[in-house]
VONUTOR-51220 format. One line per 10 residues: number of its first residue (from 0); their letters; for each residue x, y, z of N, C-alpha, C. Coordinates in pm, whole numbers, plus 50000, padded with zeros to 5 digits. Last residue first. Layout:
BEGIN
NUM) a) X,Y,Z,X,Y,Z,X,Y,Z | ...
//
This chain:
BEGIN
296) xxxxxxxxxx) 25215,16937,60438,25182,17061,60435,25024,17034,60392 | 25387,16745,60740,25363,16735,60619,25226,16901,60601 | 25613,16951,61027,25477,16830,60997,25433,16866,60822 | 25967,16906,60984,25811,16971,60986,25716,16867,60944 | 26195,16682,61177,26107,16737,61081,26025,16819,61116 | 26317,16611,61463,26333,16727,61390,26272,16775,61267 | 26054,16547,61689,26128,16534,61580,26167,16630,61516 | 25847,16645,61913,25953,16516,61927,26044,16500,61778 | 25697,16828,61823,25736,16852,61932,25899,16751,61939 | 25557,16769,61569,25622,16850,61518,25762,16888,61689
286) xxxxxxxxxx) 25456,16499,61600,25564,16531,61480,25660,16682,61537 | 25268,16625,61770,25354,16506,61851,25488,16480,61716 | 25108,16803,61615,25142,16839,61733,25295,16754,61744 | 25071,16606,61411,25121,16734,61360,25230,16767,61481 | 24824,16449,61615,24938,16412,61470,25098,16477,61478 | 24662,16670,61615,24720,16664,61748,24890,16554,61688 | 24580,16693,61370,24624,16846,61458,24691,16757,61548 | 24470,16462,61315,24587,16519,61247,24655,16633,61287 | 24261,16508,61493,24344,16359,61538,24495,16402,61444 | 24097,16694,61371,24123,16708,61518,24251,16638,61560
276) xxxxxxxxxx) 24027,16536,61124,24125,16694,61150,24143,16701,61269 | 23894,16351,61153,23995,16307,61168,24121,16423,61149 | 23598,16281,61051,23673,16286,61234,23797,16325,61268 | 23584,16271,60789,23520,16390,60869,23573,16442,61032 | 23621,16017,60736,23736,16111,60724,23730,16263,60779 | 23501,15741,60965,23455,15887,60877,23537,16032,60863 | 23625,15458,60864,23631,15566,60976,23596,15672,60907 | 23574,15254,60745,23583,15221,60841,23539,15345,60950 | 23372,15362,60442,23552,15384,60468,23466,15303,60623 | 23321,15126,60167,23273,15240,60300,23390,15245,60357
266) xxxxxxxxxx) 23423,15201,59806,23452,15124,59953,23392,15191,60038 | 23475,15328,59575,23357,15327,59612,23315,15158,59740 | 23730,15389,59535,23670,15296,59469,23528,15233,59525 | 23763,15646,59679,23728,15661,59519,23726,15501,59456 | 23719,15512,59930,23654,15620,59871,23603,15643,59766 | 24023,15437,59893,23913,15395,59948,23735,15469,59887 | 24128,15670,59877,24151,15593,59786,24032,15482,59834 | 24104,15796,60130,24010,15902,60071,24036,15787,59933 | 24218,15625,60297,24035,15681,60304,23998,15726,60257 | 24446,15663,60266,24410,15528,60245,24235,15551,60264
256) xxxxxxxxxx) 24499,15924,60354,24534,15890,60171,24454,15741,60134 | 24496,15931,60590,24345,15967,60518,24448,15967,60395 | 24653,15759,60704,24541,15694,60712,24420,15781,60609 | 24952,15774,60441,24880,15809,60586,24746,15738,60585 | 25199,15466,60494,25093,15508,60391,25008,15614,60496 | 25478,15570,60668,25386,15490,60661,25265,15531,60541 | 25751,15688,60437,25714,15674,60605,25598,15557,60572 | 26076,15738,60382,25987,15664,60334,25888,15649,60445 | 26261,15929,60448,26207,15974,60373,26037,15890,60354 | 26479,15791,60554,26369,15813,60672,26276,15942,60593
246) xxxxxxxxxx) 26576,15472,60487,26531,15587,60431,26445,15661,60513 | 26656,15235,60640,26764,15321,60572,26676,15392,60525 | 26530,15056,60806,26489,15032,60664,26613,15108,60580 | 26490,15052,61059,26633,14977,61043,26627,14964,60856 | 26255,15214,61180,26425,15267,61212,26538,15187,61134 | 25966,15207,60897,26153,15113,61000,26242,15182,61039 | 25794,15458,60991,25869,15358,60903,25938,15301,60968 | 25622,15812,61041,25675,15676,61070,25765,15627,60967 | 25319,15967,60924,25463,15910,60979,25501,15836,61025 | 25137,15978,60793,25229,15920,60730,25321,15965,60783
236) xxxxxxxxxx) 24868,16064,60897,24981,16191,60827,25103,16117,60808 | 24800,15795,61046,24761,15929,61018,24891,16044,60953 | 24870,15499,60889,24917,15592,61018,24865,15722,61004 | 24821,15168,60796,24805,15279,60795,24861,15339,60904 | 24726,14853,60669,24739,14913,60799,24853,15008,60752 | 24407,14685,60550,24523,14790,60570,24600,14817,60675 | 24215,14467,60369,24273,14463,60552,24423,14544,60503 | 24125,14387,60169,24051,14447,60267,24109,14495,60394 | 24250,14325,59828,24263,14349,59966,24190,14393,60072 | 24223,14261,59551,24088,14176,59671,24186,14218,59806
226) xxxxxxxxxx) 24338,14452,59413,24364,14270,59368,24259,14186,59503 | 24193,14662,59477,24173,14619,59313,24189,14437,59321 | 24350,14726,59692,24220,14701,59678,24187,14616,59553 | 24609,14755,59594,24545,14653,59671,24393,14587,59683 | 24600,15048,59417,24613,14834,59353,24572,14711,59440 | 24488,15195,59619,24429,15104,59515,24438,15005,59443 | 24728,15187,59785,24610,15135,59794,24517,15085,59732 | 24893,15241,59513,24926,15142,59623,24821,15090,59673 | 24782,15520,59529,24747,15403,59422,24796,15300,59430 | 24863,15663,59729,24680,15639,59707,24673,15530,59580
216) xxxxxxxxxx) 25101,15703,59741,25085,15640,59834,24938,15608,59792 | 25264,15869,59582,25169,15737,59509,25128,15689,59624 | 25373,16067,59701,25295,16116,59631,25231,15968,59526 | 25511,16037,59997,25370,16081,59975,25268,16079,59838 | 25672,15684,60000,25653,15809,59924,25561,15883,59962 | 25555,15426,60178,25525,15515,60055,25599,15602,60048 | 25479,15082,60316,25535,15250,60342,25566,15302,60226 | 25212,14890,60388,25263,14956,60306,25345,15052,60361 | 25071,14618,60462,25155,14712,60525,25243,14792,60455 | 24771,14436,60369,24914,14496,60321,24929,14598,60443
206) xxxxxxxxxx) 24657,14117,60448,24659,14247,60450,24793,14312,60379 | 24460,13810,60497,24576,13849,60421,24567,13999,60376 | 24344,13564,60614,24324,13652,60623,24447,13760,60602 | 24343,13245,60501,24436,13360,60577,24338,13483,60560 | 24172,13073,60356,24152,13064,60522,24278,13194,60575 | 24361,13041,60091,24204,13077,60143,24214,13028,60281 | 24617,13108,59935,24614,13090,60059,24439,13102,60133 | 24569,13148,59691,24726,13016,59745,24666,13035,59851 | 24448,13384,59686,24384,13249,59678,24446,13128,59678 | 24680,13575,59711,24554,13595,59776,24469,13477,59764
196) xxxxxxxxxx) 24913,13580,59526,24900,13490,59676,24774,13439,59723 | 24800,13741,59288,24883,13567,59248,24864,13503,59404 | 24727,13962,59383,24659,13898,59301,24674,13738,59274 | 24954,14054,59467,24856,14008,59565,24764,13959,59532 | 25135,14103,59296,25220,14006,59379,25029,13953,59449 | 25053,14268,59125,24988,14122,59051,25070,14073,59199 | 24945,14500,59338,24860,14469,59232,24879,14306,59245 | 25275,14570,59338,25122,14510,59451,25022,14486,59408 | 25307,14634,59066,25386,14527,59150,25283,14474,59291 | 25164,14861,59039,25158,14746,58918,25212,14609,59013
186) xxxxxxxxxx) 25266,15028,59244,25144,14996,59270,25109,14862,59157 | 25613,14923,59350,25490,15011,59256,25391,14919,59283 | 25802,14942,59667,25708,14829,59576,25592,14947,59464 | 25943,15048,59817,26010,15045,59694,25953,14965,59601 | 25952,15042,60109,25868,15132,60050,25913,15151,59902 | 26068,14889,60310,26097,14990,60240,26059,15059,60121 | 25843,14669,60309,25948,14777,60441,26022,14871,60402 | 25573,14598,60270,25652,14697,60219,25788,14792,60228 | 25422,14290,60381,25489,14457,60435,25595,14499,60313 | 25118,14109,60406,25259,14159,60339,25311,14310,60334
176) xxxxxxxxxx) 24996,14006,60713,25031,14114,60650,25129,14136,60577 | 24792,13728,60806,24908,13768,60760,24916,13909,60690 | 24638,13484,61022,24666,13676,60957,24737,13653,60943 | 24650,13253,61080,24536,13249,60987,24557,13427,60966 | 24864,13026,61136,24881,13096,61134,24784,13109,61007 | 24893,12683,61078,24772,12723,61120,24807,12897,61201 | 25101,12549,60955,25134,12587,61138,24974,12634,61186 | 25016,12605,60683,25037,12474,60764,25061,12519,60929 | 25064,12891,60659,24897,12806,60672,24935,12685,60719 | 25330,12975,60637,25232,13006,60777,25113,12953,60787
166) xxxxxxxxxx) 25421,12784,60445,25415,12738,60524,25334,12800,60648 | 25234,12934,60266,25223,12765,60217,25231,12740,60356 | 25403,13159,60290,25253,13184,60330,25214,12996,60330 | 25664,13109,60181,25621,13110,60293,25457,13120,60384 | 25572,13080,59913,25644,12950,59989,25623,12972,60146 | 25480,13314,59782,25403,13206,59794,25480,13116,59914 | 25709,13440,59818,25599,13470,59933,25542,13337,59990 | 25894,13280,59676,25951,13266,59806,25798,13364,59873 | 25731,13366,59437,25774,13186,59474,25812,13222,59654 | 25810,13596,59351,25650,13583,59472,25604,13431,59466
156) xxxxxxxxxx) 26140,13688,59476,26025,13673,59344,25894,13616,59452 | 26471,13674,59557,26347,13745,59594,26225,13728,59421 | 26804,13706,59627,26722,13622,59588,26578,13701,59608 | 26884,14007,59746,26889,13909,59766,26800,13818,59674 | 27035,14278,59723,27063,14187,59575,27073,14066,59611 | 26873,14474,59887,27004,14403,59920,27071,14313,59798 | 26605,14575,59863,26728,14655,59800,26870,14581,59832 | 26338,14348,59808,26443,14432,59889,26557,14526,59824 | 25972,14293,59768,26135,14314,59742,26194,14376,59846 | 25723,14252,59918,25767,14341,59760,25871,14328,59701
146) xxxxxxxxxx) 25824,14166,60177,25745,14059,60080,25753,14103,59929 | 25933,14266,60401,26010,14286,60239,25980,14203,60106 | 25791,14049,60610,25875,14173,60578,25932,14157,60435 | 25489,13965,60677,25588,13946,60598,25665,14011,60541 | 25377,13973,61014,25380,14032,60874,25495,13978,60800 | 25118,13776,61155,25260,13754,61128,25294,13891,60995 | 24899,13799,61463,24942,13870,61338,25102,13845,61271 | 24728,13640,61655,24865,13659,61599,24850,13681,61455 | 24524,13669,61978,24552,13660,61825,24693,13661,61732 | 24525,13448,62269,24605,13565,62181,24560,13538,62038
136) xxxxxxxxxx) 24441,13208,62453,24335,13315,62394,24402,13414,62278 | 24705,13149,62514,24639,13241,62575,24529,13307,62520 | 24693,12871,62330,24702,12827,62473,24701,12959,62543 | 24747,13086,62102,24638,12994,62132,24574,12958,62243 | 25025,13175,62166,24886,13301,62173,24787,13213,62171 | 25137,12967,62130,25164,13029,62270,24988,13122,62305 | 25165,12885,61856,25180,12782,61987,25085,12848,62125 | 25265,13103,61809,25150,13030,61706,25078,12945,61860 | 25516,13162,61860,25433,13260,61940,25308,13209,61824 | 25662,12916,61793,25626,12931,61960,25537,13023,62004
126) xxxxxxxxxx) 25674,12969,61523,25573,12794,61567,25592,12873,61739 | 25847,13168,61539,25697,13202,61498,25599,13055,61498 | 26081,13051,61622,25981,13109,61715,25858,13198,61681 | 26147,12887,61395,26102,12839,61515,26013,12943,61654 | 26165,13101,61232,26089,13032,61188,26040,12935,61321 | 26411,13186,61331,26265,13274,61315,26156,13180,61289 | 26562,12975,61314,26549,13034,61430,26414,13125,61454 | 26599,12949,61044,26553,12869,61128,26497,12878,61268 | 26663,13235,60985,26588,13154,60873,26526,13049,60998 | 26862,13362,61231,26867,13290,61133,26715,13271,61075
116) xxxxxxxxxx) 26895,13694,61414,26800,13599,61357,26842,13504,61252 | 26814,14000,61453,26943,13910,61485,26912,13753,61487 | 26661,14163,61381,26621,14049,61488,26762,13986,61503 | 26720,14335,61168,26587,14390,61238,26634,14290,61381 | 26969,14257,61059,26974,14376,61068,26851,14388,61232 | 26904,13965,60968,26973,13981,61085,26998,14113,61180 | 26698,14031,60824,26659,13956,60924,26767,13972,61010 | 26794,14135,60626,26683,14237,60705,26689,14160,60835 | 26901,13959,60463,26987,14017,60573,26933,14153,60650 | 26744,13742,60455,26808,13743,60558,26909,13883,60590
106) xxxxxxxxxx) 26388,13841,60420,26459,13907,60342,26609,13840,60452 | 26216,13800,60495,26206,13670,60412,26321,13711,60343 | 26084,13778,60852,26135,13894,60733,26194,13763,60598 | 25812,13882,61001,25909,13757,61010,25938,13792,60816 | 25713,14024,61266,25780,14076,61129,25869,13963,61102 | 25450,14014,61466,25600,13950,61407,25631,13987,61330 | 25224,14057,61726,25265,14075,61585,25401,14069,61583 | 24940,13920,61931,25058,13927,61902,25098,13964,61771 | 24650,14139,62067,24701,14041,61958,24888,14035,61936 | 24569,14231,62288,24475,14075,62233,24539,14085,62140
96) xxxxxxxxxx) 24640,14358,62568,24699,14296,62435,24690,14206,62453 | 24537,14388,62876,24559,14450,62735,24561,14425,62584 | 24833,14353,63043,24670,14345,63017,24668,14452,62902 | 25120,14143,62990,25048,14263,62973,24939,14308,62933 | 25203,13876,62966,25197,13938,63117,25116,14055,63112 | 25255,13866,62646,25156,13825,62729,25139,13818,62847 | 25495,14100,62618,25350,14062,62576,25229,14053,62657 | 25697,13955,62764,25636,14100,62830,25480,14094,62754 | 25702,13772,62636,25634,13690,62774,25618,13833,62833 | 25776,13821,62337,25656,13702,62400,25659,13754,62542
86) xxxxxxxxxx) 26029,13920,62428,25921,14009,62395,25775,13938,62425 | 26149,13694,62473,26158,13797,62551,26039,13870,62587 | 26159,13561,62196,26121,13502,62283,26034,13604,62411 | 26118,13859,61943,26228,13713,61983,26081,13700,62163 | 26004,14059,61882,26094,14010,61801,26190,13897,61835 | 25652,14174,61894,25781,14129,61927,25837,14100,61872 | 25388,14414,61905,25510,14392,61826,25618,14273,61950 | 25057,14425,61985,25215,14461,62041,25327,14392,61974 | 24743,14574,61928,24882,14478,61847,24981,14528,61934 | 24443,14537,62031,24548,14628,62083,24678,14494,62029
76) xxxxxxxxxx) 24115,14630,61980,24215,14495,61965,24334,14592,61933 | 23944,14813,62239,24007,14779,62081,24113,14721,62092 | 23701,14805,62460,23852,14816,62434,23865,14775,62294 | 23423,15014,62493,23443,14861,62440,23565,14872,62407 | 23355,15175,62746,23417,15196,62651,23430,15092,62600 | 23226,15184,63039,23183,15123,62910,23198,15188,62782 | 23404,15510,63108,23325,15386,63124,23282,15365,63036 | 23687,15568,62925,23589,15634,62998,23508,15469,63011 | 24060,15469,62978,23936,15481,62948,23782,15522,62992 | 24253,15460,63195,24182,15587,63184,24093,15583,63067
66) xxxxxxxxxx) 24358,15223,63235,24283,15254,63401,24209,15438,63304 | 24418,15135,62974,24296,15095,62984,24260,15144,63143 | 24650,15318,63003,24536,15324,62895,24449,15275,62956 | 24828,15268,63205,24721,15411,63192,24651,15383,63103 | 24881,15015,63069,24813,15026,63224,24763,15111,63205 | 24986,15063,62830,24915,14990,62817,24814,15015,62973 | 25218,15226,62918,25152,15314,62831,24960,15195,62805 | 25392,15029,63080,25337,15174,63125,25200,15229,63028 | 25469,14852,62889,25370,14799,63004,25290,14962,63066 | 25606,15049,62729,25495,14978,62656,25416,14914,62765
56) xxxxxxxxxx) 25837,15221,62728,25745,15238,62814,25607,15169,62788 | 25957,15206,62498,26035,15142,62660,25964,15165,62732 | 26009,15283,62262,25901,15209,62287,25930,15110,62432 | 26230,15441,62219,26107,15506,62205,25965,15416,62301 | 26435,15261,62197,26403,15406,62336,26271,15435,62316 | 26524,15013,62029,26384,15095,62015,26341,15189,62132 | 26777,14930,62148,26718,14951,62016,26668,15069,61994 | 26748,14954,62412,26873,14989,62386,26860,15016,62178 | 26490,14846,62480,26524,14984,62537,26641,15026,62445 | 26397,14539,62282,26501,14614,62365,26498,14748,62336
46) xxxxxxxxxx) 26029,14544,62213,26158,14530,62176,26274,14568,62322 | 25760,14558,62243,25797,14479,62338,25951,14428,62270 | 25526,14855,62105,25597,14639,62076,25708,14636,62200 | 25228,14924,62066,25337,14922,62129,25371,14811,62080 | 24949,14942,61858,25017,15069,61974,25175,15054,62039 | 24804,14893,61614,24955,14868,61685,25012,14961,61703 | 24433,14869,61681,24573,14991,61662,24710,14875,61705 | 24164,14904,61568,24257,14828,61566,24374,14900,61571 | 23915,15125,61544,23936,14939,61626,24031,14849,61661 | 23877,15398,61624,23924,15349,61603,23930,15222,61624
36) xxxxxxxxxx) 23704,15609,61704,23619,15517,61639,23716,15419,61598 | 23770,15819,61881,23737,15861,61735,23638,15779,61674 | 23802,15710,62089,23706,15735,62117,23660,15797,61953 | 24076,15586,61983,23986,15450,62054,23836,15585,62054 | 24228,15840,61945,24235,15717,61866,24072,15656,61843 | 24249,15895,62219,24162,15997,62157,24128,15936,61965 | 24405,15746,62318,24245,15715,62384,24174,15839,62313 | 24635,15737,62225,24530,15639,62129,24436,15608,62202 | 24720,16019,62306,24689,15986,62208,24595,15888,62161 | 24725,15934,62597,24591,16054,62578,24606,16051,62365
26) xxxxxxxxxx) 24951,15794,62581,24838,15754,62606,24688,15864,62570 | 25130,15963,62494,25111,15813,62403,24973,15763,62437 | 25131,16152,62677,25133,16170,62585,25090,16023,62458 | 25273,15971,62894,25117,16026,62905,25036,16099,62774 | 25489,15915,62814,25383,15785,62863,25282,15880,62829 | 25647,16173,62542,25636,16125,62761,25509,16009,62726 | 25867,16049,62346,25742,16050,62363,25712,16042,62504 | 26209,16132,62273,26125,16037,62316,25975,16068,62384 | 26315,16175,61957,26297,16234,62083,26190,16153,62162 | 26311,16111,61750,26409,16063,61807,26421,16127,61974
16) xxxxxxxxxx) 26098,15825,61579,26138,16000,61627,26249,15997,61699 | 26004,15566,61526,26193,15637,61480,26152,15784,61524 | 25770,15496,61620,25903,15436,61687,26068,15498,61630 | 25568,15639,61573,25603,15682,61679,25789,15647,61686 | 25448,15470,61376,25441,15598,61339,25558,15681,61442 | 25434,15229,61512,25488,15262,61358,25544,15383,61355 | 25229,15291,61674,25317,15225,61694,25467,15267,61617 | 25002,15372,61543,25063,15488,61626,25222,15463,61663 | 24830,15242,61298,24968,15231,61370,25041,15309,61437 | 24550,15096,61286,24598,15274,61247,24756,15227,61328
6) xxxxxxx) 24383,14939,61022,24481,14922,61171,24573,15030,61109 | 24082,14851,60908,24188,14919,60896,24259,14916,61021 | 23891,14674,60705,23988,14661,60838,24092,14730,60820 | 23619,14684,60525,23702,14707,60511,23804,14660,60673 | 23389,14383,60418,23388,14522,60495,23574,14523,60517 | 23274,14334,60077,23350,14320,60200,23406,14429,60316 | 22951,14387,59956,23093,14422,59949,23162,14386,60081
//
């Protein structure tokens, strides 16, 4: 059976609270993440202060991390979000981060909302951070925003995925994550969209980014699974989502809905769901301190 990849998104999870997260706090989080057993986290992105407040301390939160890991700790592949040129070069100045990630949105008027961004323009600077992360050793993660659909009454069917995945394999862009950005895709719908891409494209390495509802969020997963997905990415207790999606109802799939669906299709989970009351207490904690919500029941 194929081994599973999960990427826990503290990132995600963190970036619409509205109260802002102290450094040290972010950090004693995904070093309690990294010692759980975690491998893959998008911990920070490398947006404008004036956007994203939350995530203004991303060179900060990256330094204490790795000066306070315990010895011979093996570091985990660490995702930093960008959205234009800018972001590239805080990126890659910043120890740390082995993989670049994009939200290159298929949706335009997400695109202008999220990036301020033409079609052409995105498209050119996902050939620069293809280009770039090579000539640094970097991995690159592209997600495909609003790959499910959108709510705008734009053009949209799984011709324009297919079309774009056609083109992230020609540039030789080998991850890709279809994203859910607003969380309005049924599990029947992820199912055949990933069923129809998943072999248009052999040599990608091809994941979902789901945001949910709480109460289908486990059969989402499962349709994924079902259509040959292996590669998730998740948040503990499902918080989070797009600050720029409009529903702050819709959060991230949590990590133990995606472990315990996992599970029931008789998948090894990545991470032993056993670990992970401690990590949902502290979860809870950082929900319940920095936001006006209550933590989920």
């Amino acid at each position: 059976m194929d081994s599973i990849k999960l990427i826990e998104c503290p990132r995600d999870a963190w970036q619409a609270l509205p109260t802002f997260i102290p450094t040290e706090t972010k950090v004693s989080y995904l070093r309690e993440l990294i010692q759980t057993g975690f491998r893959h986290l998008d911990a920070v992105s490398f947006v404008s202060p004036k956007h994203v407040q939350q995530m203004s301390d991303s060179e900060a939160v990256m330094s204490q991390l790795l000066s306070t890991l315990p010895p011979n700790t093996t570091p985990p592949e660490i995702i930093g979000i960008v959205v234009n040129e800018k972001g590239l070069r805080r990126a890659l100045a910043t120890p740390g981060i082995s993989t670049i990630g994009y939200p290159y949105s298929i949706s335009a008027y997400f695109r202008r909302a999220n990036a301020n961004m033409t079609r052409a323009e995105s498209r050119t600077l996902v050939e620069t951070l293809r280009r770039e992360t090579k000539s640094t050793n970097k991995n690159l993660v592209i997600y495909i925003s609003m790959a499910f659909g959108n709510p705008y009454d734009e053009p949209w069917g799984p011709e324009i995925v297919q079309d774009t995945l056609d083109w992230l394999k020609d540039i030789r862009v080998t991850t890709v994550s279809l994203a859910d950005t607003v969380g309005t895709a049924s599990p029947d719908l992820i199912r055949e969209l990933f069923s129809q891409v998943k072999d248009h494209v052999a040599g990608i390495e091809l994941g979902v980014h789901l945001h949910s509802r709480p109460d289908n969020a486990e059969e989402k997963i499962l349709a994924a699974y079902q259509a040959g997905c292996r590669r998730f990415d998740s948040a503990l207790t499902g918080l989070g989502g797009c600050p720029f999606a409009g529903d702050n109802l819709v959060g991230n799939i949590p990590t133990e809905s995606v472990l315990f669906a996992l599970a029931k299709a008789g998948a090894t989970p990545p991470i032993d769901p056993a670990t992970l009351p401690p990590l949902i207490r502290l979860t809870n904690q950082i929900r319940s301190a920095y936001s006006q919500d209550p933590p989920p029941n």
